[in-house]
C-alpha positions in Angstrom: -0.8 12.8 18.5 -3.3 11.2 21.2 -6.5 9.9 20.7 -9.5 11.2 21.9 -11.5 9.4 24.7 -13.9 8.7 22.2 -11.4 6.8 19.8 -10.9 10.1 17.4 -7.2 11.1 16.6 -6.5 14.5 17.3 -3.8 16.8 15.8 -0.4 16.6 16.7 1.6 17.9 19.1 5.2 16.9 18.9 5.7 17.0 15.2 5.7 19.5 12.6 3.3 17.2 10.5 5.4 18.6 7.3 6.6 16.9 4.8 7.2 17.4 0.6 4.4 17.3 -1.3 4.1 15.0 -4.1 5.1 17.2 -7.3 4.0 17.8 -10.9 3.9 14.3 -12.4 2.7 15.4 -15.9 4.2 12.6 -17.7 3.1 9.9 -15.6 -0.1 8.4 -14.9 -2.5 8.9 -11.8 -2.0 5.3 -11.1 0.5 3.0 -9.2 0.7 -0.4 -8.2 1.1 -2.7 -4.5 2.7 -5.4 -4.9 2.5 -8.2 -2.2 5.1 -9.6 -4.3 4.2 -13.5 -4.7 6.4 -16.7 -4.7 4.9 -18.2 -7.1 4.4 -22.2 -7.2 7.5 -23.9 -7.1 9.9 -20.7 -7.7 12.8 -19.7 -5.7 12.8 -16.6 -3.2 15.6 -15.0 -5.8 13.2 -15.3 -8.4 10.2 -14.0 -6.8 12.5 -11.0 -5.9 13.7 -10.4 -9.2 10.3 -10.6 -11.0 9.2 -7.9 -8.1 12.0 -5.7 -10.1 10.7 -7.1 -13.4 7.3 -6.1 -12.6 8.7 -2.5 -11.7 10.6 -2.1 -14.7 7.1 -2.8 -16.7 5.2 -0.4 -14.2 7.9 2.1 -14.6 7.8 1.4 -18.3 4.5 1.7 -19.1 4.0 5.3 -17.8 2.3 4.4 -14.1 3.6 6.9 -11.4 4.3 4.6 -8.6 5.5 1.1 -7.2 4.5 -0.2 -3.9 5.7 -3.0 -1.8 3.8 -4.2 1.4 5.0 -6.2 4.6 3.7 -9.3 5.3 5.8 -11.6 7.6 5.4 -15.4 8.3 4.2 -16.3 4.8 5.8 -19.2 2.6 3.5 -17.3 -0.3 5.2 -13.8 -0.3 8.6 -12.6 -0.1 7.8 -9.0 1.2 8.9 -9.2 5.0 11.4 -6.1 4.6 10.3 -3.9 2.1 12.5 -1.3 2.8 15.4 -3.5 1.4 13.3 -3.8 -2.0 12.4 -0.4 -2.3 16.2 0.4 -2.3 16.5 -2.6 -5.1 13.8 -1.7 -7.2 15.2 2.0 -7.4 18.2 0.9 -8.0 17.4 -0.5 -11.2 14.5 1.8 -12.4 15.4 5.5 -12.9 12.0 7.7 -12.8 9.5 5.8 -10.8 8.4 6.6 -7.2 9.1 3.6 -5.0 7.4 3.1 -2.0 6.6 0.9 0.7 2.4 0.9 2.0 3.7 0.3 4.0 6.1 0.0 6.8 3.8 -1.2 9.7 5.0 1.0 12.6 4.1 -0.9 15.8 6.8 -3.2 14.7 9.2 -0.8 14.1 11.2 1.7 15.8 10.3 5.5 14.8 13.7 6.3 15.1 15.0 3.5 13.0 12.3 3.7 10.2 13.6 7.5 10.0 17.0 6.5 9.6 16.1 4.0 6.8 14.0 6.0 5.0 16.5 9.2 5.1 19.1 6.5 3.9 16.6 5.5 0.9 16.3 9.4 0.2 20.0 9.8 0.4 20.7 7.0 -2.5 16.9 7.9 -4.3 16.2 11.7 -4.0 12.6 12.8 -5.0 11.5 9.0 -5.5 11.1 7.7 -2.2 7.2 7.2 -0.8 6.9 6.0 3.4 3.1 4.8 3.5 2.4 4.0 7.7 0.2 0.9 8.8 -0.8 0.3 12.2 -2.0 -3.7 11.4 0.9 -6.2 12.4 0.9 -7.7 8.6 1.1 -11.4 10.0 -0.8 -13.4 13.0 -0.6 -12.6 16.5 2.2 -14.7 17.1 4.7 -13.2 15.0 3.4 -9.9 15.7 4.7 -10.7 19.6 8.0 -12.0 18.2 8.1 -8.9 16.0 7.7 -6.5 18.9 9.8 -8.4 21.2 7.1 -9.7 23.5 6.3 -5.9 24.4 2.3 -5.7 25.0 1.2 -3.0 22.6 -1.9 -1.3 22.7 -1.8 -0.1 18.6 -4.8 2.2 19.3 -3.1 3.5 22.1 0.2 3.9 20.7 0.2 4.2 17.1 -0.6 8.5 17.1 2.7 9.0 19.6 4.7 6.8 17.3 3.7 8.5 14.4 4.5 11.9 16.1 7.7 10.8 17.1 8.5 9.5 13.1 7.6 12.8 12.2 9.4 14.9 14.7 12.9 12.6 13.6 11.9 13.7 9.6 10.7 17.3 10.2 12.1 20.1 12.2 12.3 18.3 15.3 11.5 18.3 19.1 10.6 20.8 21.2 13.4 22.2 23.5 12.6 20.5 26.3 12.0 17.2 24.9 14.4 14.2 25.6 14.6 13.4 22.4 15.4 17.0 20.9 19.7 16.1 20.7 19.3 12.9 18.3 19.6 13.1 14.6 18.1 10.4 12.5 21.3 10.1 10.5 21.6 10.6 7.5 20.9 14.3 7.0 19.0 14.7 3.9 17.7 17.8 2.1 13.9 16.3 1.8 11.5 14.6 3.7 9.2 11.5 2.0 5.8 12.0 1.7 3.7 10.2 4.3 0.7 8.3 3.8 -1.5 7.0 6.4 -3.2 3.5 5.5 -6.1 1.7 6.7 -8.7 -0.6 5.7 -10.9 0.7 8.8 -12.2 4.7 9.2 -9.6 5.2 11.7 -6.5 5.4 8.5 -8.1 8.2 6.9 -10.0 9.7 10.1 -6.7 10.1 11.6 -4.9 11.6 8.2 -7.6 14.1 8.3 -7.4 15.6 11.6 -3.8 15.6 11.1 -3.3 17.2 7.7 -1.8 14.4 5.8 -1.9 12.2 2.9 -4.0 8.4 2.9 -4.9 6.0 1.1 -7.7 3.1 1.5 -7.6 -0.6 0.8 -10.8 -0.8 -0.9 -9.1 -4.1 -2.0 -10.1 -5.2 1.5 -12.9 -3.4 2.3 -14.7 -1.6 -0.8 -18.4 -1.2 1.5 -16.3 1.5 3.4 -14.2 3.1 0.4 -16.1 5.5 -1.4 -17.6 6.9 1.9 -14.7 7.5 4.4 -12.7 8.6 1.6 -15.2 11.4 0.5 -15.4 12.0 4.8 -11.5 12.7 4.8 -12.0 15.9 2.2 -14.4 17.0 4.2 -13.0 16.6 7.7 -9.1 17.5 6.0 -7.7 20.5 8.9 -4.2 21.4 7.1 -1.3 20.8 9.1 1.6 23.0 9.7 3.0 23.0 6.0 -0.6 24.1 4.8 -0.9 21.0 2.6 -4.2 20.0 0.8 -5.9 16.4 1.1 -4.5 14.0 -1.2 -5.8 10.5 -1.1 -5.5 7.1 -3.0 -7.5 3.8 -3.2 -6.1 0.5 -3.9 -8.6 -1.9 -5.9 -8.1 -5.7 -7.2 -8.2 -5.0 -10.8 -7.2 -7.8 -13.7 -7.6 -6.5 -17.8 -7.8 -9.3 -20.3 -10.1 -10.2 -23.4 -9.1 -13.8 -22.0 -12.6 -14.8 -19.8 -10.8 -18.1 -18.4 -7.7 -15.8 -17.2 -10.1 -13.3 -16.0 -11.8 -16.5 -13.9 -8.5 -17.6 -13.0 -7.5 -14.1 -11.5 -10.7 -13.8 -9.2 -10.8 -17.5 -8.1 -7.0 -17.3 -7.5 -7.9 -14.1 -5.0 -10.5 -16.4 -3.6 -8.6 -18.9 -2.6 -6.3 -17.0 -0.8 -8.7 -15.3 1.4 -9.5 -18.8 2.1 -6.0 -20.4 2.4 -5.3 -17.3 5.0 -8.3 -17.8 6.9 -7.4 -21.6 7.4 -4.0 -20.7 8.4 -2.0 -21.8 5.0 0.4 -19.5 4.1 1.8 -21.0 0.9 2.2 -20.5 -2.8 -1.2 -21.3 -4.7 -0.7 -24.3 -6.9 -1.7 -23.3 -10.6 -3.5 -26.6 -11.2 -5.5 -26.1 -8.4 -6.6 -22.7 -8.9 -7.7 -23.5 -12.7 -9.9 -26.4 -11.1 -11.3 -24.2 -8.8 -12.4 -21.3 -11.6 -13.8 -24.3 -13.3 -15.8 -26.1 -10.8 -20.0 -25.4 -10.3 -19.3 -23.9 -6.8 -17.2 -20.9 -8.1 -19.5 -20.1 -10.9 -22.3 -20.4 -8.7 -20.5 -18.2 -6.2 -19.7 -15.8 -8.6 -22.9 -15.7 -10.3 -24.7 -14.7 -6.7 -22.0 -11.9 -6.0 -21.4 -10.8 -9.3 -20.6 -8.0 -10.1 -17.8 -8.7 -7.0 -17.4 -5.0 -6.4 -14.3 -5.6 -4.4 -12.4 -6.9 -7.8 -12.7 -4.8 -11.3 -12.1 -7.1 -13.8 -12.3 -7.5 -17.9 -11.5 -6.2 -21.0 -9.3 -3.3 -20.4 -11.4 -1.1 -21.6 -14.3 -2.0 -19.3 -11.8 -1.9 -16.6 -10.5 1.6 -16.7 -14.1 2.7 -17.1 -14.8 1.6 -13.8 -11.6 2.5 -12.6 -12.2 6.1 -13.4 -16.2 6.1 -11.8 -14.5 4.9 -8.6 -11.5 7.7 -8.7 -14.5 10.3 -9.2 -17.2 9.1 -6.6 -14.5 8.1 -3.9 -12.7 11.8 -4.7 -9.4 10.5 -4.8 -6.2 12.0 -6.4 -5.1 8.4 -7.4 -5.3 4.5 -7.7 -3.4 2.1 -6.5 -3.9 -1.2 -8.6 -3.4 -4.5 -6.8 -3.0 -7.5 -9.1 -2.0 -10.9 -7.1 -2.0 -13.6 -9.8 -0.4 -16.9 -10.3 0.8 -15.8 -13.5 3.7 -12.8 -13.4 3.5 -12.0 -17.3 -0.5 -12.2 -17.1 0.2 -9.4 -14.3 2.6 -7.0 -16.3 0.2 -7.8 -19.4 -2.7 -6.6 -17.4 -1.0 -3.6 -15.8 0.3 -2.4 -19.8 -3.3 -3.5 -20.8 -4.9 -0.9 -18.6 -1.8 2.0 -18.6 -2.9 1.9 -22.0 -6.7 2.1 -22.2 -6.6 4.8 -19.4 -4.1 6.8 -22.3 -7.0 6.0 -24.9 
């Protein structure tokens, strides 16, 4: 895969582009969670990991199909630098949901290598496993050079070949004359996970399109774009070698609770963050601190001017799956992803069950 000169992907070469399509999931619902999987103020790194299972458990609990973890590196507030390792915890101690991470960033990764782990994950987990493929480094530039060991990467350049290359190690393989045509991404397994491209610019679900695979959008980062190159990837979808149909996803900020101040809470605690990241501070918001901040006249004034904040659906359950649902129709996608960073862990899982429940209803 090679992008055009204008900047377009365009179709593979190297790979087969095949891979198993997610199956009948009658019992579950069209709905999964990412979870950036917070440190919260003054808690350990064990316990941050084991409410990231806890939080699964509930997810898995409660009905939703799927459980995401992202990577993030260089971050005192999050302890999701190697989300393949907690995708192999979380499965291990849930027994139906589909575990995933969205996703493995692959300019800081070897192809090779993220095919061995995920066949590994498969091997242990078969049928549950998700690989979702990002091409931003997840942290700042620095630690994206350390990451890559000081290589300069060109990501626009470089991120279609590596994706071939992932896909030639899963599928069927080289070509004959390729180099790389005698190595086996060990183990052998008898599937393949399903791949989804992400992105938060056109380029994600541009490049799925062309390309005949699954995406999904962060409209949690940028919901102007969403709804349009989401319905532009249905159109535009060429099926790959396998014949596969679009499928899509959309992760949204969403909090349900008939409590206003936690609702407040929720969104000033998202707002902070933006603004902690964009000052360079990287650690755990302070509880106190975000409460003062929902309370002050600068928030509600803030709020008042951008509500409704279509980047966040918040409120009553009810209200939220309601607008849940109009954004799953206009945006045309075969599921959400729900994305729910609080301060609070049991406000979360009570706001996940709040809305698995009203979508039922």
């Amino acid at each position: 895969m090679t992008p055009s000169p204008t900047g377009e992907p365009t179709p593979a070469r190297t790979a087969t582009g095949a891979a198993t399509r997610p199956g009948p999931e009658d019992a579950t619902l069209p709905l999964g969670v990412l979870d950036f999987v917070g440190i919260e103020h003054g808690e350990s790194a064990h316990a941050a990991l084991e409410g990231a299972i806890g939080v699964a458990q509930a997810v898995e609990a409660a009905g939703l199909r799927r459980y995401w973890v992202s990577e993030h590196h260089n971050m005192q507030s999050l302890a999701c630098s190697a989300p393949e390792i907690l995708v192999a915890a979380v499965a291990a101690r849930t027994t139906t949901l589909r575990v995933g991470a969205a996703g493995i960033m692959l300019p800081n990764h070897a192809p090779f290598k993220v095919a061995e782990t995920f066949r590994t994950l498969l091997g242990l987990y078969p049928g549950r496993v998700d690989l979702g493929l990002g091409r931003a480094p997840g942290t700042d530039p620095l630690t994206a050079h350390v990451l890559r060991r000081g290589l300069q990467v060109d990501v626009g350049a470089d991120f279609p070949g590596q994706v071939a290359e992932l896909l030639a190690f899963l599928g069927d393989g080289f070509p004959e004359d390729h180099p790389y045509r005698r190595l086996v991404a060990a183990p052998v397994v008898d599937e393949q996970p399903p791949v989804f491209v992400l992105g938060s610019s056109p380029y994600g679900p541009q490049f799925a399109a062309v390309n005949g695979l699954r995406t999904v959008f962060a409209h949690h980062m940028s919901p102007e774009l969403a709804i349009g190159v989401l319905r532009d990837y249905r159109r535009d979808f060429r099926p790959g070698p396998d014949g596969a149909a679009p499928w899509s996803a959309m992760s949204v900020l969403t909090f349900a609770s008939d409590d206003a101040d936690a609702v407040l809470e929720f969104e000033a605690g998202w707002s902070l963050t933006m603004q902690n990241l964009a000052r360079g501070i990287r650690e755990p918001l302070r509880p106190e601190d975000v409460r003062e901040y929902a309370a002050s006249s600068a928030f509600r004034a803030r709020r008042q001017v951008e509500e409704p904040d279509q980047r966040m659906v918040t409120g009553p359950a009810a209200d939220v799956v309601a607008r849940l649902r109009d954004l799953q129709q206009r945006a045309q996608v075969d599921e959400l992803v729900l994305v729910t960073p609080s301060i609070d862990r049991a406000r979360r899982v009570a706001s996940l069950e709040a809305v698995a429940e009203a979508w039922r209803a």
